[in-house]
N, C-alpha and C positions, 0 to 999 in steps of 0.2 A: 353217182352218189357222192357227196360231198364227207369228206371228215369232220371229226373231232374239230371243235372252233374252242380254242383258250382264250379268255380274254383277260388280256393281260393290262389288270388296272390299273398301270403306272401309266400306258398312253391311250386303254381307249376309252377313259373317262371324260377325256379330249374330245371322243367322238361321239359326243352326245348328238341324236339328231334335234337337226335346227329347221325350221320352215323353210320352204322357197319362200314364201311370202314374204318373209321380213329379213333383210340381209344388213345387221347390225356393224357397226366398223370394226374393222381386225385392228388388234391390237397388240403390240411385240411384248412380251414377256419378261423375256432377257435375250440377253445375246455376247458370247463369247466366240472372240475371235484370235485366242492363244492359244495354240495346239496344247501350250505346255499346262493350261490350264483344266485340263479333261478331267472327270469328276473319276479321282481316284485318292483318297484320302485315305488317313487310319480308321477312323471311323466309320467310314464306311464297309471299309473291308475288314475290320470287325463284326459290324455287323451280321455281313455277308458270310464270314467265316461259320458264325456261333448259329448262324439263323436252323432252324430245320424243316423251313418252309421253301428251300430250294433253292436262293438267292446265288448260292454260289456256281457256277458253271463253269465246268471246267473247259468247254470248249470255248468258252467265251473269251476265257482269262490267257487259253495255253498253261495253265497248269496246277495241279489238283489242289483244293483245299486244304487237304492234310499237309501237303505239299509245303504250303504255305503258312501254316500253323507251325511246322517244325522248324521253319524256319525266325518265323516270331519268337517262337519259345526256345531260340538257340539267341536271338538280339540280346544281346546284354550291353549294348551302349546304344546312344538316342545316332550314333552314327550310322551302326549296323541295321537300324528300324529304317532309317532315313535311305541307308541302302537297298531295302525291301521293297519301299513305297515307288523310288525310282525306277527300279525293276518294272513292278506290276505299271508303273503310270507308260514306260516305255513298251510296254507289253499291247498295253492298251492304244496308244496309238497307232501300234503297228497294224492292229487288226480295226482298228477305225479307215487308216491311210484317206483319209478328207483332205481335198485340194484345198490351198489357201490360193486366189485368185482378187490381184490386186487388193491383198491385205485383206481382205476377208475368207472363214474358212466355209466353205460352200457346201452350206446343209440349213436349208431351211423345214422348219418340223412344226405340227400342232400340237402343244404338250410339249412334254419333258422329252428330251433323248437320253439312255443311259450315258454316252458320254459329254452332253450339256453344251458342246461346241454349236456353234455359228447361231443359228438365231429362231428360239421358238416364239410360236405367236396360239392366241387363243380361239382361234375358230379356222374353218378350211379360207382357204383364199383363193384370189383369180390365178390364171395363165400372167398374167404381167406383175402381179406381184409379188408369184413363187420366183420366175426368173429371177427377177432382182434381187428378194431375198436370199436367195440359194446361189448368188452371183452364178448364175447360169446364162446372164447376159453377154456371153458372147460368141462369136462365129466361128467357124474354122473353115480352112480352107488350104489347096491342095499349093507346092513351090517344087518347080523342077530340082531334084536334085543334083548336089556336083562332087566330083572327089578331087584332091589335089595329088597334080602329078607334077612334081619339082615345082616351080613356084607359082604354076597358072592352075583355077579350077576350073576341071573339064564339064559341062554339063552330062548327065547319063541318060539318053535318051528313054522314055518310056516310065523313069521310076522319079517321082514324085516325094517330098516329103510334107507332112502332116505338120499346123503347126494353128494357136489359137490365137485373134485378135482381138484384142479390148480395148475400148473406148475409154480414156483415161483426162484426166482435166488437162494435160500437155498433148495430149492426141491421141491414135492408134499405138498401140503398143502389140508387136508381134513377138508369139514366143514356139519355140520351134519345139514339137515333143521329141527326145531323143529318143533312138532306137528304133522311130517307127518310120516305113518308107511302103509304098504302093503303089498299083502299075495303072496305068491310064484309065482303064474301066471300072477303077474305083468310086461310088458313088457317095458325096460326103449328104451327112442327115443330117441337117442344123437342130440344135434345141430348140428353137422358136416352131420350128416344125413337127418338134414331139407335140407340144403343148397343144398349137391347133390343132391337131390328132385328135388327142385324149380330148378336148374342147367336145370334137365334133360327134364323140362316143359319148360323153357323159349327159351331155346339155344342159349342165343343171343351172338355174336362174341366176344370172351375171357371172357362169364359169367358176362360182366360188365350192371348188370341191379339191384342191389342191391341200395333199396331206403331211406329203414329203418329196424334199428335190434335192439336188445335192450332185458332184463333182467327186471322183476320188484319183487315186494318181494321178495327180498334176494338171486332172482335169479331162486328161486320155479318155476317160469313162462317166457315163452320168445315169442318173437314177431319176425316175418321177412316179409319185404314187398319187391317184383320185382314187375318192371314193365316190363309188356306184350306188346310183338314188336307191337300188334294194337294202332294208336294214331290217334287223328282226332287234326285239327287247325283252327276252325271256322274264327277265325280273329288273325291277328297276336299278340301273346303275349298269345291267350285266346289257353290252350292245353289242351285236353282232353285224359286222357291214361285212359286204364283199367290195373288196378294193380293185383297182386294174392297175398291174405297174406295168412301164417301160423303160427297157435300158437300150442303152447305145453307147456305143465303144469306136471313137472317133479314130483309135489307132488301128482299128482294122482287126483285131484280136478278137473280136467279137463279133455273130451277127446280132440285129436289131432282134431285140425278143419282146413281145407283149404278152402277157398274159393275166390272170386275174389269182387271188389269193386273199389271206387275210393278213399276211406279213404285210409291213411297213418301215423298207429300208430305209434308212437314216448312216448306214457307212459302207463300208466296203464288205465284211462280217455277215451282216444281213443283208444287204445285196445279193450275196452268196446263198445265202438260209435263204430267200425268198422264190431267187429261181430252183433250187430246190426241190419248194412246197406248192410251186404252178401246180394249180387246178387245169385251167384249159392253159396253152401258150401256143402261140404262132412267133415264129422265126424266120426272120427275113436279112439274106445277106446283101449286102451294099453294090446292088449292084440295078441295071437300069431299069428293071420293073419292080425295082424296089417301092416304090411309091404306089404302084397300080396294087401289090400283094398287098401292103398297109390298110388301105380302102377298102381291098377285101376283105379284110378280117372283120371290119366293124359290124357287116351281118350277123356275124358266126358269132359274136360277143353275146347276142341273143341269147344264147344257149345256154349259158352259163347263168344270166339273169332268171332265167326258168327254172334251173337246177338250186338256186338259191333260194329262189319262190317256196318251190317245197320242202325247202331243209327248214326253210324258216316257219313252216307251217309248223313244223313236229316239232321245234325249239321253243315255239312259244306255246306248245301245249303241256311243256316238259315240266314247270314248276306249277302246273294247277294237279301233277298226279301226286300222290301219297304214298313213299316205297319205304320198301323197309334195307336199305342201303346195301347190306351183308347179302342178303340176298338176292339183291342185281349183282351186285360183283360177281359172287356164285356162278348167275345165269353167262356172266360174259366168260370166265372164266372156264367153265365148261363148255364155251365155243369156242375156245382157242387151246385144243389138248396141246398143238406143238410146244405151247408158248404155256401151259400149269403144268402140264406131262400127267396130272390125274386128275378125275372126278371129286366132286363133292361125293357124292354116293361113295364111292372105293374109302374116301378119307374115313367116313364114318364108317364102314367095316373094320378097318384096322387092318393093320399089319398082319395080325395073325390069323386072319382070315384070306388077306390076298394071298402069302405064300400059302396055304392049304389050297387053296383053290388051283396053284400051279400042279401038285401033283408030283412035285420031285423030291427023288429019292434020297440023296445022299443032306447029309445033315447039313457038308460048307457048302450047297447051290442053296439050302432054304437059308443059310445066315446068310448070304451073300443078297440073294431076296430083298431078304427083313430090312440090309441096309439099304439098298437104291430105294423100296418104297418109304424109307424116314425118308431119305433124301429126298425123294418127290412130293412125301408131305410136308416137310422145312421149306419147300423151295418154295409149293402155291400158297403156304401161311405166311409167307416173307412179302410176296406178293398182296394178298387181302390185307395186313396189316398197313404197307405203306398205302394203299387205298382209303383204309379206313382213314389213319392219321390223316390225309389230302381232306377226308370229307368231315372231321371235325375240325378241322384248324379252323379261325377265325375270317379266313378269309372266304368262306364257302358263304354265298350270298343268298344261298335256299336250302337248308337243312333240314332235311325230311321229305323232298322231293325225289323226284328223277331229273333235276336240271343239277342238283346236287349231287347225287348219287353219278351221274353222266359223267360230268365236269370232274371230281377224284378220279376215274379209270383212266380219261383222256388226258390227264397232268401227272398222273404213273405213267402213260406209254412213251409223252412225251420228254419226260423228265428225269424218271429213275431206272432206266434201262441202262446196263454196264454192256462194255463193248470190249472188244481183247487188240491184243498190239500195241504200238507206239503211239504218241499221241495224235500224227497222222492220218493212222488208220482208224484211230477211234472215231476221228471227228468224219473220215468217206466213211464207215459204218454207220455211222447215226445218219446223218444226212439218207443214205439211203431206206436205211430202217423207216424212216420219218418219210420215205417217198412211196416205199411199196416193199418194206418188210415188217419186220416183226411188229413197230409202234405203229406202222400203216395198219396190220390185219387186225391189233388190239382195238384202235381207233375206228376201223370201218364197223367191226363187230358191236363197239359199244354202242353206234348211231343205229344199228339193226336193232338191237338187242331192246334201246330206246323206242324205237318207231313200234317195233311190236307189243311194247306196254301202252304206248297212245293207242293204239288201234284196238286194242283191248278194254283200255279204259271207262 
């Protein structure tokens, strides 16, 4: 069963579906190619600060909101402001880390990227035009390596170093990744090699289904996202595709991973979030039937196309039902005790009816009582409330459904869940919550919770 699907209208209003019939010319947008130009302004992060529709994240940024407010609201010179913006802009790079390869930074996207670098364009495009755009044009390939012992270098039998070659208007230019070295039965995966993959999985009319491509550390690693011809369009504007990405890790740090999702990375950040939130993945290490394993997967891809068939059955039946919002949250809510710790039912008994019902004797076990059950009605009204606000803000696209009523529960699981420790830990806790804990069981429960009001309907 598939999760909770967010659609997150900054980029997949991009992903409008287009005919195979008619394959229109792609057309570039913009394009920046100054790291130092990454969309990190006062304005915006004003915005983001004041917003209370989510905008700010703290995993995103590395560090909290408030965090950040106190620090504005400590700026008393335009230098100390100036010092802030440089923070968050180097903040923001770090967790971007996009390859700039011969002068271009290498991330081609449909739509907007949060951080604006290298070059968006307005519809999917082919395998030869994401390469180019995403400067993903070029090879890699394997150099004995040598160490120097007094003034001659020895060759090292057996170990190899890693390095990329580009095509440049003076010629080949070879650049050697540092740090990475590997032993003869290394198998290098060219990009050109993803691409006819993904080609030979997708087949969509002239290959134009290329969503996002892209390089991060120095190139070591790459990314490519298609989307898959299944799409669902619950309400107009709201689209749901399943995507297939592929990554590959030229330095040997990684195995080859394909799998399928609704992420669409664009940097190193979500690269990360994406393998993550893998619905199905297959993993394959570099090595000599690496190719034959690849091949195999593309049957199994099936699967995933089926399991999308039906989600997208019960999604597009979700804004023709009529709910009364409070009362789905309710119903999910009461399917996840771990995660509200009490009933609707219990809430409206009261207090002083759950302690009576325990049966204990001494006066501090009933106050002690009386407190944990406020605390476990504070906690599920803290809960319903940011639900509710998700499903009146302006952004909810069907107010008075169940695609409305759905979409609130699955943008509280995924968004307003606190997580305990350093900022480390908060961000392996989320990530995992988001794979198969807490916002996973919220998330699977509110797609049940849905399917059995369709089925009802």
């Amino acid at each position: 069963m598939l999760v909770a699907v967010l659609v997150n209208r900054g980029l997949m209003m991009a992903d409008l579906h287009r005919s195979n019939n008619a394959r229109t010319q792609m057309t570039i947008t913009s394009q920046q190619h100054d790291l130092n130009a990454i969309n990190i302004d006062a304005a915006s992060v004003d915005r983001a600060i004041q917003s209370s529709l989510g905008l700010w994240d703290t995993y995103e940024m590395g560090i909290s909101r408030e965090e950040v407010q106190r620090q504005i609201d400590e700026a008393n010179t335009p230098e100390a402001r100036a010092g802030i913006l440089a923070d968050l802009r180097a903040r923001a790079q770090k967790r971007a880390d996009l390859a700039v390869i011969a002068g271009k930074v290498a991330c081609m996207s449909v739509g907007e990227t949060w951080h604006g670098l290298g070059v968006q364009v307005d519809e999917a495009v082919t395998a030869v035009d994401a390469m180019k755009l995403a400067a993903l044009d070029y090879e890699v390939d394997r150099f004995p390596a040598s160490v120097q012992i007094g003034e001659e270098w020895v060759e090292v039998p057996g170990v190899y170093c890693i390095g990329k070659k580009i095509q440049t208007e003076e010629g080949e230019l070879t650049s050697i990744f540092s740090g990475v070295s590997v032993g003869s039965r290394h198998e290098l995966l060219q990009n050109q090699e993803c691409f006819e993959f993904i080609d030979e999985v997708v087949g969509s009319v002239n290959g134009a289904h290329y969503l996002t491509a892209g390089a991060i550390e120095g190139g070591k690693k790459t990314f490519i996202t298609a989307q898959m011809p299944q799409w669902a369009e619950p309400v107009l504007g709201d689209i749901v595709h399943m995507n297939i990405v592929m990554t590959n890790a030229h330095d040997a740090t990684e195995s080859t991973q394909l799998f399928t999702c609704e992420d669409r990375p664009v940097c190193k950040n979500t690269r990360r979030l994406a393998l993550r939130n893998a619905k199905q993945s297959y993993t394959f290490r570099h090595s000599k039937n690496m190719r034959q394993r690849i091949a195999d997967a593309r049957n199994a891809l099936g699967l995933s196309a089926l399991d999308f068939a039906a989600f997208a059955e019960v999604v597009t039946e979700m804004p023709k039902i009529k709910v009364d919002p409070a009362r789905f949250i309710d119903d999910v809510l009461d399917n996840v005790p771990r995660y509200s710790q009490i009933l609707k039912a219990e809430v409206e008994w009261g207090i002083e009816r759950l302690v009576a019902d325990m049966n204990l004797v001494s006066d501090e076990a009933r106050d002690e009582a009386a407190r944990r059950f406020g605390r476990m009605i504070a906690r599920r009204a803290s809960f319903k409330d940011d639900m509710m606000n998700r499903y009146e803000s302006e952004t909810n696209s069907a107010p008075g459904t169940l695609w409305g009523a759905y979409n609130a529960v699955t943008e509280h699981a995924n968004h307003s869940l606190r997580y305990m420790g350093d900022l480390s830990k908060q961000r392996e806790t989320r990530f995992s919550s988001l794979l198969n804990g807490r916002a996973d069981v919220i998330n699977q429960e509110a797609y049940t919770e849905a399917s059995s009001y369709v089925l009802t309907a």
